[in-house]
C-alpha positions as CSV (number, residue, x, y, z in Angstrom):
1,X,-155.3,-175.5,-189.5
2,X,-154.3,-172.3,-190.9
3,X,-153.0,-169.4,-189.1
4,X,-155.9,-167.4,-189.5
5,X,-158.6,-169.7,-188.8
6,X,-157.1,-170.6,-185.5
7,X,-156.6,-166.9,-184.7
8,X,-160.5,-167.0,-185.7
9,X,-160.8,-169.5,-183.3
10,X,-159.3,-168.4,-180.2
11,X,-159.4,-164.2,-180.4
12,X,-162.0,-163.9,-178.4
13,X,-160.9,-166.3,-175.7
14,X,-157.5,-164.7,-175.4
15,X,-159.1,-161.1,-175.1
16,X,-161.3,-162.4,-172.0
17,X,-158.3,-163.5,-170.6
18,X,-156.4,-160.1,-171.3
19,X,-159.2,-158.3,-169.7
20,X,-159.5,-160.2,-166.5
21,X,-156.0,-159.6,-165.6
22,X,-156.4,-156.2,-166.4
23,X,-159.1,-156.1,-164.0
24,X,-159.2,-155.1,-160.3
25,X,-161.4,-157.8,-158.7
26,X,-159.3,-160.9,-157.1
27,X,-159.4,-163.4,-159.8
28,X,-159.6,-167.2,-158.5
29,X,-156.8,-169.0,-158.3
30,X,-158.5,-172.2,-159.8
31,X,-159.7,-170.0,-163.0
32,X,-156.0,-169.2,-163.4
33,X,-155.0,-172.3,-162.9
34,X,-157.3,-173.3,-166.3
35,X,-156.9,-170.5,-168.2
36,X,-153.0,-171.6,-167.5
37,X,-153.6,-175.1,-169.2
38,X,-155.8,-174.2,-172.1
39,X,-152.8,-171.0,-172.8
40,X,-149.9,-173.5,-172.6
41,X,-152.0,-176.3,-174.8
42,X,-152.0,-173.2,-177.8
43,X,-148.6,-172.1,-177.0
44,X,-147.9,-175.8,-177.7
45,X,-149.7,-175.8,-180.7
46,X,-148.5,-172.7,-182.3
47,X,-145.2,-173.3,-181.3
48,X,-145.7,-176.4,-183.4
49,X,-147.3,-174.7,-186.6
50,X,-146.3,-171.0,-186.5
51,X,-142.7,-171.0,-184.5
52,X,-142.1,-168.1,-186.0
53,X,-145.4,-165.7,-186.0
54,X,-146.1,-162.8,-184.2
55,X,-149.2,-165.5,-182.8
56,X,-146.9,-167.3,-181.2
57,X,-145.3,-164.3,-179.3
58,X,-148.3,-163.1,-179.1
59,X,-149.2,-166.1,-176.9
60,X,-145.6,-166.5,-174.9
61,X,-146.5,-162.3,-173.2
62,X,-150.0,-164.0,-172.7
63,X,-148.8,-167.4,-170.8
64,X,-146.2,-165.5,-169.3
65,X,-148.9,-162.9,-167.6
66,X,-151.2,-165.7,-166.2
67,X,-148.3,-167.5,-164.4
68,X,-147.3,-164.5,-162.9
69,X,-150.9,-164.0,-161.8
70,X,-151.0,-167.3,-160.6
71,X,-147.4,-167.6,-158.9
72,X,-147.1,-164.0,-157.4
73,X,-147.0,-163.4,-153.6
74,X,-150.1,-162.1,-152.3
75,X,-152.4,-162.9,-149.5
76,X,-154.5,-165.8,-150.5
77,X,-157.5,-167.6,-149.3
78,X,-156.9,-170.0,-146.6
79,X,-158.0,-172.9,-148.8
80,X,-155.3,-172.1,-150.7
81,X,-152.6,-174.4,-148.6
82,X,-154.7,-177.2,-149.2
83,X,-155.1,-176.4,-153.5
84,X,-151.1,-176.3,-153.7
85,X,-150.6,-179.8,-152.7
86,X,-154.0,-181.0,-154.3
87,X,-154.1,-179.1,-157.8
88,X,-151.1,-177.0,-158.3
89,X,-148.1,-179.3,-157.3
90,X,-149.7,-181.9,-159.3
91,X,-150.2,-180.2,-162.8
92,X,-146.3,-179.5,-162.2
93,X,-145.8,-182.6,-162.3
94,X,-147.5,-183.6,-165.4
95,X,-145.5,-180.7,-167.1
96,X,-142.6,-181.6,-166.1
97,X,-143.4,-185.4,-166.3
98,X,-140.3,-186.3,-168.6
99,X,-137.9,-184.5,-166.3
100,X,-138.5,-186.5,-163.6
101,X,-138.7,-189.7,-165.7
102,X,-134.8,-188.2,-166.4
103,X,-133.8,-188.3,-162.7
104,X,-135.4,-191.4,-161.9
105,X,-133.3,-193.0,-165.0
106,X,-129.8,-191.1,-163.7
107,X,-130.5,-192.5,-160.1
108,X,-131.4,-195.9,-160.9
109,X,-128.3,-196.2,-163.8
110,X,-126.4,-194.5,-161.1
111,X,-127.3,-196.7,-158.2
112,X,-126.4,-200.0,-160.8
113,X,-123.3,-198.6,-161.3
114,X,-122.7,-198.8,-157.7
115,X,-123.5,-202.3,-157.7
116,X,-121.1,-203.1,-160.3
117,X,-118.4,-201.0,-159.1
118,X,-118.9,-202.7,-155.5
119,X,-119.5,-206.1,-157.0
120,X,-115.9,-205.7,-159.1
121,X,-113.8,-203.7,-156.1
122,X,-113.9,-205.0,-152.6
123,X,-112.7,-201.4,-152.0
124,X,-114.9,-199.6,-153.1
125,X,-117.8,-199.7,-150.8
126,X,-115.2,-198.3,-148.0
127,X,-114.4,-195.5,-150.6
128,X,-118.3,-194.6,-150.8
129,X,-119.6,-194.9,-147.4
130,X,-116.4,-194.6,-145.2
131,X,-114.0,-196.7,-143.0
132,X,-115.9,-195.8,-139.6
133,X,-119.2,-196.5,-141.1
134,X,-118.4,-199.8,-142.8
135,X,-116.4,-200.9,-139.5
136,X,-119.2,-199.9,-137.0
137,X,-121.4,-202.0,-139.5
138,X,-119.2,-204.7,-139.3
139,X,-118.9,-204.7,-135.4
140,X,-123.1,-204.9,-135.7
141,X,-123.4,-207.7,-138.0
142,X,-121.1,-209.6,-135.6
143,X,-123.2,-208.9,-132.9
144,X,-126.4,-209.4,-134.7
145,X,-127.9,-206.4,-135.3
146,X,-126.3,-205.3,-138.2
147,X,-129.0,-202.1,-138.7
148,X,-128.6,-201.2,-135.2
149,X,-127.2,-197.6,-136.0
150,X,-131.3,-196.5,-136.5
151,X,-131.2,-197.3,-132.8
152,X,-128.4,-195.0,-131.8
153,X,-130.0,-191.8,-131.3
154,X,-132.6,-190.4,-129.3
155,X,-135.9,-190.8,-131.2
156,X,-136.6,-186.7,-131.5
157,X,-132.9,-185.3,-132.1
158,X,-132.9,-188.3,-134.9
159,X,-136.0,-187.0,-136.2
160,X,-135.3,-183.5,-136.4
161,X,-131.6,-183.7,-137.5
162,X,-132.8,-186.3,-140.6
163,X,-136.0,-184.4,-141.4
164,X,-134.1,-181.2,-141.8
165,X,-130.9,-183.1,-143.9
166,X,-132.9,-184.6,-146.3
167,X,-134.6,-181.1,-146.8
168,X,-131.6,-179.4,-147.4
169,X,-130.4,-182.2,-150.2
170,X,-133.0,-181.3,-151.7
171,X,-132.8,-177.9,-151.9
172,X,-129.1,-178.5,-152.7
173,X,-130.3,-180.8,-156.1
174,X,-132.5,-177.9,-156.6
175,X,-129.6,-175.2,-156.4
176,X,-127.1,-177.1,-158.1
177,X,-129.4,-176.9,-161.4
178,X,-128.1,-173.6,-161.7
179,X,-124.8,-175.2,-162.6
180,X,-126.4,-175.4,-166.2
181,X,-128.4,-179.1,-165.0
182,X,-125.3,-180.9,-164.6
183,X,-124.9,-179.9,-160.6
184,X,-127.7,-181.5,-160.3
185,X,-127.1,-184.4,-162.0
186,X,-124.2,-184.9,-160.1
187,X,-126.0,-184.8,-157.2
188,X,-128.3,-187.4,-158.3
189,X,-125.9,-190.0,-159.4
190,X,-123.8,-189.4,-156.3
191,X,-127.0,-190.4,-154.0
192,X,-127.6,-193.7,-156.9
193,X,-124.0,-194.5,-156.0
194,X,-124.0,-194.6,-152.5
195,X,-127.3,-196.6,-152.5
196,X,-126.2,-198.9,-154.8
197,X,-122.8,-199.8,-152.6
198,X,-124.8,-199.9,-149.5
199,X,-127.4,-202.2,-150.5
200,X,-124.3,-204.3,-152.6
201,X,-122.4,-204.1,-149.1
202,X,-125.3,-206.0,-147.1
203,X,-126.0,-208.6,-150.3
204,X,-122.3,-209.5,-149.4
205,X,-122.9,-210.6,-145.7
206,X,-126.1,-212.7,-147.2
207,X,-128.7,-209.4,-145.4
208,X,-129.6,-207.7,-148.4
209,X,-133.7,-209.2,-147.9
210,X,-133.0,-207.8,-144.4
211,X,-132.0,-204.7,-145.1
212,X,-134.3,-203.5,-147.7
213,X,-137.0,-204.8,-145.1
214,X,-135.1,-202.4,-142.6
215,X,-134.3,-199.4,-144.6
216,X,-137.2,-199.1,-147.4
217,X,-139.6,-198.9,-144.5
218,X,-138.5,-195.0,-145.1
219,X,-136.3,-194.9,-147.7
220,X,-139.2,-195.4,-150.3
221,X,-140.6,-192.0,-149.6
222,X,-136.9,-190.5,-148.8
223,X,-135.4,-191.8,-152.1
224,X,-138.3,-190.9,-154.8
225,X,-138.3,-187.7,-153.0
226,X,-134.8,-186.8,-153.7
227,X,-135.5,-188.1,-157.9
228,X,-138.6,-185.4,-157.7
229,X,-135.8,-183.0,-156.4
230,X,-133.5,-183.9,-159.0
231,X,-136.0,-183.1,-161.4
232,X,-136.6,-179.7,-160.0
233,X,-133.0,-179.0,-160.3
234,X,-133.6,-180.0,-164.2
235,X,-136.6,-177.7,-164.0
236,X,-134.1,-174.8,-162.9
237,X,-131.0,-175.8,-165.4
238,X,-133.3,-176.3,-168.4
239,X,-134.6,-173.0,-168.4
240,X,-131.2,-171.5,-169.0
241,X,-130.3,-173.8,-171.3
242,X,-133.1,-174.2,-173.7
243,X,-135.9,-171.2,-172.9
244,X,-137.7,-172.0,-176.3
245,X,-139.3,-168.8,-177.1
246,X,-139.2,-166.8,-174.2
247,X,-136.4,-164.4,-173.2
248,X,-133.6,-166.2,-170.9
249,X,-134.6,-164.5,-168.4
250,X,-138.4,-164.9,-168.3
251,X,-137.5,-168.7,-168.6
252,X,-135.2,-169.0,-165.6
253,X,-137.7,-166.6,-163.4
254,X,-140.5,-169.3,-164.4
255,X,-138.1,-172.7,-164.3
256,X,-136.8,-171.2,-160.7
257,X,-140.3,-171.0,-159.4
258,X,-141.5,-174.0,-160.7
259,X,-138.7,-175.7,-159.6
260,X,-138.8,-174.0,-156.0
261,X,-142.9,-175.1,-156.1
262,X,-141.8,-178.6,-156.6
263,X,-139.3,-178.7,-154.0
264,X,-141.9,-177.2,-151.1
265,X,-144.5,-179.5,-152.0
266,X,-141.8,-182.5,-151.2
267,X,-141.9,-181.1,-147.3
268,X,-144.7,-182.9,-146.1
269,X,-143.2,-186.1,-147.6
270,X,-139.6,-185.6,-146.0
271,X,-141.3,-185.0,-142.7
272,X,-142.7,-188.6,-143.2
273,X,-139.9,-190.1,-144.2
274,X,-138.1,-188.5,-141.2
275,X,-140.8,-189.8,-138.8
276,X,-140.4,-193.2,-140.0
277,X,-136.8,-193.3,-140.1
278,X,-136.9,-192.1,-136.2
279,X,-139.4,-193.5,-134.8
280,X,-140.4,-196.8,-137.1
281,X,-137.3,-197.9,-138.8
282,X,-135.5,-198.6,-135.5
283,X,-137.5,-201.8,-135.0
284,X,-135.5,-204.1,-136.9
285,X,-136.9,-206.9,-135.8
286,X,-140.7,-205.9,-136.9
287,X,-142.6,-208.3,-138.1
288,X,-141.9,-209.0,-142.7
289,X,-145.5,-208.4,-143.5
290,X,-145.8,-205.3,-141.5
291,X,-142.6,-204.1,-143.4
292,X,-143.8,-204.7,-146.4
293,X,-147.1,-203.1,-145.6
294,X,-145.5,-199.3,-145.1
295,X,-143.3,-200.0,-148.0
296,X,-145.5,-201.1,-150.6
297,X,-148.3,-198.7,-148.8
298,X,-145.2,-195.9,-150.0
299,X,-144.6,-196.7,-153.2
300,X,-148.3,-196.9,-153.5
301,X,-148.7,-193.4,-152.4
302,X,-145.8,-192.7,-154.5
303,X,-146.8,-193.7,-158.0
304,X,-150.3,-192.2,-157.3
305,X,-149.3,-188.7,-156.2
306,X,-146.3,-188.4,-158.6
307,X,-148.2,-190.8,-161.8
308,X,-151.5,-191.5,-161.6
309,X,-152.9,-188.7,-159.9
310,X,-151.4,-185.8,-162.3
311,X,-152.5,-187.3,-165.3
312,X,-156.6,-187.7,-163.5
313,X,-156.3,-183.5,-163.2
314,X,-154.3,-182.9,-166.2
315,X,-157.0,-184.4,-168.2
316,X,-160.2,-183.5,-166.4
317,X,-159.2,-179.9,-166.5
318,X,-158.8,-180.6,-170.5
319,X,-161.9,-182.3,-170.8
320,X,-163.7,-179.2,-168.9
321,X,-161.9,-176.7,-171.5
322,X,-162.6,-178.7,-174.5
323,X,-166.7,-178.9,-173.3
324,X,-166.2,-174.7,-172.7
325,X,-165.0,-175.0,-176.1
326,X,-167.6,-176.6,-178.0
């Protein structure tokens, strides 16, 4: 299509959306939210035609505006709390789709490499995890309950102290993106590591079905949350490194929001993960098919929230503009 017949096209779309930011009335979030998605889909497209143009430039003020308007602190409707995790958190995660196909690759190359390293150094799993832990382990195996240190600590103080650990690794993968992405991905393939030489560790005393029955009963929800985290630290790094054709700095201010929006909506799902660490994982000798239940019932939840269910509202939101179009 050329230049002008697409300007043809969409002029009088793009002026409605000019004037109702310039106007005073409280513009709905969910509008935004559209006008957000139909902006970004000719950003795309010019970007792709007309890198160059004024059109394109044009459009990057334009896109630029409506996020603002959509990510700016205000006082909002109290439906609002509910839309984050239903609408907005999702649609980031279709964006930013291939970044966290990027940290679940590093974590899982990362965690193989700790079963290799493990599997070709008896040493190595000591050098990971620790002397105390690995002996403590040990001393538990012998006495047979080798995942008796989930039954250690007081059911609350073990809730509270992992809820707010895994929170702050987060925000820590988050953070280190600033570090230009690789922080970040250091963070990631440390965490893949460690897994890796834990699980290799219980394989090696014939408990590696026993474990993963043990410690995926929360670890499914506390592991992909930390690869979402991961990729909001790739959100963060990216946008210094490759801003496309916005200004450095009006990429980082919208990769660090992003990013941040991706790391709050993990809260409720650490908190879950915490729970069941404290409070569920401690029964080690639960029965296989109720293990299996809350595991598989996680990575159930997982795949839909983080998969399936961003590409439903990506789409249905594009079928809705296309209709408005025609």
């Amino acid at each position: 299509m050329r230049e002008v017949t697409f300007l043809k096209k969409n002029a009088d779309k793009w002026k409605e959306i000019e004037t109702l930011l310039s106007s005073q009335s409280k513009v709905d979030p969910d509008k935004l939210a559209d006008l957000f998605i139909e902006l970004t889909d000719d950003l795309s497209y010019t970007r792709t035609f007309y890198p160059n143009s004024k059109t394109t430039q044009y459009l990057n003020s334009l896109t630029a505006k409506v996020h603002q308007s959509i990510y700016k602190s205000k006082k909002e409707r109290k439906e609002r709390f509910v839309q984050f995790w239903k609408y907005e958190a999702p649609l980031l995660f279709y964006k930013h789709r291939m970044k966290i196909l990027v940290s679940f690759s590093i974590f899982v190359i990362s965690m193989l490499m700790g079963v290799v390293s493990s599997a070709g150094d008896s040493g190595f799993v000591r050098l990971i995890m620790g002397d105390s832990y690995i002996n403590m382990t040990l001393e538990n195996i012998d006495k047979g309950d080798p995942l008796a240190v989930y039954k250690q600590m007081n059911g609350v103080d073990m809730f509270l102290g992992i809820t707010f650990n895994n929170i702050r690794v987060s925000f820590v993968a988050f953070m280190f993106g600033l570090l230009l992405s690789f922080g970040t991905v250091w963070i990631l393939m440390s965490n893949g590591i460690m897994l890796g030489a834990f699980q290799y560790f219980f394989h090696t005393h014939d408990l590696l079905f026993d474990s993963i029955m043990v410690i995926w009963i929360h670890g499914t929800l506390e592991i992909s949350s930390i690869i979402i985290a991961g990729a909001a630290g790739l959100v963060l790094g990216n946008s210094i490194l490759f801003p496309g054709t916005f200004s450095r700095i009006q990429s980082f201010r919208i990769g660090s929001k992003e990013g941040l929006k991706i790391i709050v909506s993990l809260i409720p799902i650490f908190i879950a993960a915490g729970f069941l660490e404290s409070f569920v994982t401690r029964h080690t000798g639960m029965p296989v098919f109720l293990s299996l239940f809350i595991i598989l019932g996680s990575l159930a939840f997982v795949i839909w929230y983080f998969v399936i269910y961003p590409i439903k509202i990506y789409n249905k939101i594009s079928e809705k503009n296309e209709s408005n179009k025609n």
